[in-house]
C-alpha positions as CSV (number, residue, x, y, z in Angstrom):
1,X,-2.0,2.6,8.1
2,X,-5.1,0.4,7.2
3,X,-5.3,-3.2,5.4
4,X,-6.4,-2.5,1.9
5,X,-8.4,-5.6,2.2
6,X,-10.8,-4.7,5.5
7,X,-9.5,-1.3,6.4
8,X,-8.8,-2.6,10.3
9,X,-5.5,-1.0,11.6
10,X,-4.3,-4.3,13.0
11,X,-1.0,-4.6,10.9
12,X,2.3,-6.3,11.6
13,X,5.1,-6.1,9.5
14,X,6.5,-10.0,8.2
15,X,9.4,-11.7,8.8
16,X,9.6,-12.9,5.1
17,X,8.9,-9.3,4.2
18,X,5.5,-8.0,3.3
19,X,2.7,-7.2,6.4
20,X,0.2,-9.4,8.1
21,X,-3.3,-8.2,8.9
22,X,-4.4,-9.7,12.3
23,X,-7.9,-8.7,11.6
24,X,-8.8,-10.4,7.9
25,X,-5.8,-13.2,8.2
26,X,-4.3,-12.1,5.1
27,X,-0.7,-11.4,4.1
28,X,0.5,-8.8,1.5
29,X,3.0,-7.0,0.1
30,X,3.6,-3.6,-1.7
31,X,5.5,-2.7,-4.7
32,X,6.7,0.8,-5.6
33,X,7.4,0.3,-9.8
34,X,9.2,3.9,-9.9
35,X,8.2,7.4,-11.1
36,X,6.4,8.6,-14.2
37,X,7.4,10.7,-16.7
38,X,5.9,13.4,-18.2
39,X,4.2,16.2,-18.4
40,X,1.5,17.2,-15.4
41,X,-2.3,17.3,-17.0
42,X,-4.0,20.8,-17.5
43,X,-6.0,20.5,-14.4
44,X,-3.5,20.1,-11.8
45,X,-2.5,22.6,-10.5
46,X,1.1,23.9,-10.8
């Protein structure tokens, strides 16, 4: 796992939720929204 700010590895998970990166000082969170529907495009491969 990498910070998507400054791609160090130093990452701690929260205690309010969310991770900490111990390199860049910032704090952040991801969200999964769900899945998509549909139909795969013509160039993927199935």
């Amino acid at each position: 796992m990498f910070c998507p700010y400054c791609a160090e590895e130093t990452l701690f998970p929260r205690e309010q939720g969310g991770w900490e990166c111990r390199s860049c000082l910032r704090a952040f969170s991801v969200t999964f929204h769900g899945l998509l529907s549909g139909r795969r495009g013509d160039s993927e491969a199935t």
